[in-house]
C-alpha positions as CSV (number, residue, x, y, z in Angstrom):
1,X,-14.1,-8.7,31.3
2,X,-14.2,-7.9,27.7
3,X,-11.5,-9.7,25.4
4,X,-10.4,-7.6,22.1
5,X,-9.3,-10.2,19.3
6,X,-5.8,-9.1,17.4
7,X,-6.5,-8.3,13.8
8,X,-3.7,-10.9,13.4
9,X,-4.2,-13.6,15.1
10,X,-8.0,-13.4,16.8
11,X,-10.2,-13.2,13.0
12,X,-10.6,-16.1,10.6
13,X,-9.1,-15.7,7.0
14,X,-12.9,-16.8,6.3
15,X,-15.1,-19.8,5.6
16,X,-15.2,-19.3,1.6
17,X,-10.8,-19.2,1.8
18,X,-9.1,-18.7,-0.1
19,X,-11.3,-17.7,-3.2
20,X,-13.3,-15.3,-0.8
21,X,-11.2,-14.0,2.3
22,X,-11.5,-11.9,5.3
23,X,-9.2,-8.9,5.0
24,X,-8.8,-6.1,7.5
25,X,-8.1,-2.8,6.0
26,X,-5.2,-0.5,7.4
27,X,-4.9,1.9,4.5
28,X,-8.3,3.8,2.9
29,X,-8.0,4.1,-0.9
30,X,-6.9,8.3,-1.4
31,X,-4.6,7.9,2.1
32,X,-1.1,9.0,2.0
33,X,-0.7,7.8,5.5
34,X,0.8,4.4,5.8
35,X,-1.1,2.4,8.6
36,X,-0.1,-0.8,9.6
37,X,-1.2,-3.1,12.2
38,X,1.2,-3.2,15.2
39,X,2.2,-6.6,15.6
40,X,2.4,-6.7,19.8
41,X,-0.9,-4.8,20.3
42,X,-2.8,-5.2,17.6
43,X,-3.5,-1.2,17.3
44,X,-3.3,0.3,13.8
45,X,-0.1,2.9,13.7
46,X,1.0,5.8,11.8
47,X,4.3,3.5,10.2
48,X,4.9,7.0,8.1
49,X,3.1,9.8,6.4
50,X,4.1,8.8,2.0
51,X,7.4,11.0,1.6
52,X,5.6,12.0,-2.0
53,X,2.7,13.1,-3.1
54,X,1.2,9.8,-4.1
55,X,-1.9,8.0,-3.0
56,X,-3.2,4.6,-2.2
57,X,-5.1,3.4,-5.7
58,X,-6.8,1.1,-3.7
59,X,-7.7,-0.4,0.1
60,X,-4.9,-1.8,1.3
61,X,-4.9,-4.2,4.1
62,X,-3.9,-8.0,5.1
63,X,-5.2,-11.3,5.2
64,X,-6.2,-12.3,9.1
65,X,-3.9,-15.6,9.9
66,X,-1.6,-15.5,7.1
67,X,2.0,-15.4,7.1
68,X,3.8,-14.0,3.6
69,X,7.3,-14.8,2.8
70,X,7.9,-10.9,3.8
71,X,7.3,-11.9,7.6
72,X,4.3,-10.4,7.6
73,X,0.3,-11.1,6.8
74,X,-0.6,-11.7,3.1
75,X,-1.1,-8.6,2.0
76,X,-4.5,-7.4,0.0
77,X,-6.0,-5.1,-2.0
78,X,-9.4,-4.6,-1.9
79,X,-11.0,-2.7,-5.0
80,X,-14.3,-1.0,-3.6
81,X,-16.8,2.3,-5.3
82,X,-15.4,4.0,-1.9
83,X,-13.0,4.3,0.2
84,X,-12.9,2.3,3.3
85,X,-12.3,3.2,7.0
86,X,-9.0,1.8,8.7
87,X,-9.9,-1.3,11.0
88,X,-13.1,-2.2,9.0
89,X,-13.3,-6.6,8.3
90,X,-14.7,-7.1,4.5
91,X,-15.4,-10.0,2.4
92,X,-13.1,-10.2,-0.6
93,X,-13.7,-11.9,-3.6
94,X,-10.2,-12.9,-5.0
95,X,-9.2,-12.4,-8.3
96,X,-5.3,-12.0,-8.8
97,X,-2.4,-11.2,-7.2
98,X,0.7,-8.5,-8.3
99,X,4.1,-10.3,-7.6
100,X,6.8,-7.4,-6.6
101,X,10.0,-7.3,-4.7
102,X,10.4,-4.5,-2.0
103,X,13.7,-3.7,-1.2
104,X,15.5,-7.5,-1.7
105,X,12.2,-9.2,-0.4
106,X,9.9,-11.0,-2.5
107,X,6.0,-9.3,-1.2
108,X,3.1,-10.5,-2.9
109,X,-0.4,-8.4,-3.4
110,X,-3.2,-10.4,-3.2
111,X,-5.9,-8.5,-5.5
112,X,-9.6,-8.2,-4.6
113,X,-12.9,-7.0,-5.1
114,X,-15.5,-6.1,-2.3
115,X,-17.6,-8.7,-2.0
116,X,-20.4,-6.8,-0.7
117,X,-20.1,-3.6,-3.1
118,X,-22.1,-4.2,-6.1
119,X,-20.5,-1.5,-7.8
120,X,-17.4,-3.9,-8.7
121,X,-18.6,-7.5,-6.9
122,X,-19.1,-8.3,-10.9
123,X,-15.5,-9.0,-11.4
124,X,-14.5,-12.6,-10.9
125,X,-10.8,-12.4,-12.9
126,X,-8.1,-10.3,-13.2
127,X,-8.3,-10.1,-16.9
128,X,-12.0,-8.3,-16.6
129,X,-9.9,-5.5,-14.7
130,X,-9.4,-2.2,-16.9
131,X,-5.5,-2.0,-18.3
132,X,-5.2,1.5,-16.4
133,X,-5.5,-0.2,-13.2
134,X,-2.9,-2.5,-13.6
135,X,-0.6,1.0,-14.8
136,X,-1.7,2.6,-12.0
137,X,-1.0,0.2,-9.6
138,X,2.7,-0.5,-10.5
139,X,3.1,3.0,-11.2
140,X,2.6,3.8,-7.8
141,X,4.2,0.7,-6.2
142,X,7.5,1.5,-8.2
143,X,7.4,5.0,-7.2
144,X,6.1,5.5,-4.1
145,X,9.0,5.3,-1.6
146,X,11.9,6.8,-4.8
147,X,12.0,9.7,-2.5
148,X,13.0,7.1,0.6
149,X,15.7,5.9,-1.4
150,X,14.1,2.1,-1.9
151,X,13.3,0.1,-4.5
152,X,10.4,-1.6,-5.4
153,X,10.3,-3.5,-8.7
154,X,6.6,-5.0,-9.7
155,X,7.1,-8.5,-11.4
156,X,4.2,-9.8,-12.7
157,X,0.3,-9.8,-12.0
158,X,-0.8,-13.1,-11.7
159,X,-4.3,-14.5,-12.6
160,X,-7.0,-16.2,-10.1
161,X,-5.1,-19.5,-10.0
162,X,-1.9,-18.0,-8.7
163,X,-3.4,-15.7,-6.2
164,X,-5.1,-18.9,-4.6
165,X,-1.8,-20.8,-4.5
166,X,0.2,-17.7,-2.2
167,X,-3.2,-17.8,-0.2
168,X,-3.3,-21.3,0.7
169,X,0.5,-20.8,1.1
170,X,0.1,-18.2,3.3
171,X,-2.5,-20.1,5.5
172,X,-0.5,-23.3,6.3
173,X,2.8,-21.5,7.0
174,X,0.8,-19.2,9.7
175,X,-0.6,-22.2,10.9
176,X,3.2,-23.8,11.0
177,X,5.0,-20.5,12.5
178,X,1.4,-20.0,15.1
179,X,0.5,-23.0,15.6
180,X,-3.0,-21.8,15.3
181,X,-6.2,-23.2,13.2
């Protein structure tokens, strides 16, 4: 019989952790559809179609055995030269995270660059990122669910150093709510 891992819980955040993770993308940069991993079954699902017209800037996903202080897996963004199919396991070469609340809750972003894509693999810190991407990114993150009636307020973007910190974070308290290696 044939065993399917969970997303979740059956992949390894990665050898390289936490300056290069695993991530599992749920979210293709240009989507409007907001996938998310179904925490029971493992299965991606249609959480809601974006009530405006505003798409993903980047590959959105999460950080396989990680648990965020939103409940959830560390989330990630992956910046690729393409957009990425839902369900697909990359290398991610960390360099920042953007600090937001979402509705009350604080919800980190890690930030990341495909390892594997040599059209942006050349980026090792969040500095070396263009200013418009940073714009772009809390523009649609503050925006993005107005027409939902929610708030999102972006904090701060963090450098390299931070982003490790919520990683390793996010690896030992998975590892103290799963009990898992």
């Amino acid at each position: 019989m044939l065993t399917v891992l969970h997303p979740w819980h059956g992949v390894d955040f990665g050898e390289q952790a936490p300056r290069v993770v695993n991530a599992v993308i749920e979210i293709p940069q240009g989507s409007r559809c907001k996938y998310e991993i179904d925490k029971p079954s493992g299965l991606l699902k249609l959480d809601r179609v974006i009530y405006s017209s505003f798409y993903y800037p980047c590959n959105y996903g999460f950080i396989p055995r990680t648990y965020g202080d939103d409940k959830d897996p560390l989330d990630i963004l992956v910046i690729t030269s393409l957009p990425v199919q839902p369900l697909t396991l990359m290398e991610a070469k960390v360099v920042g995270v953007m600090q937001m609340i979402d509705s009350g809750d604080a919800d980190d972003k890690i930030i990341a660059v495909a390892a594997n894509d040599p059209g942006v693999n050349h980026y090792n810190n969040i500095e070396q990122l263009p200013q418009h991407f940073f714009d772009e990114l809390r523009h649609f993150f503050e925006e993005y669910k107005h027409l939902e009636n929610k708030t999102v307020q972006v904090e701060d973007f963090g450098d390299k150093a931070k982003a490790l910190e919520i990683i390793e974070a996010a690896i030992a308290n998975y590892k103290e709510q799963f009990g898992k290696k």
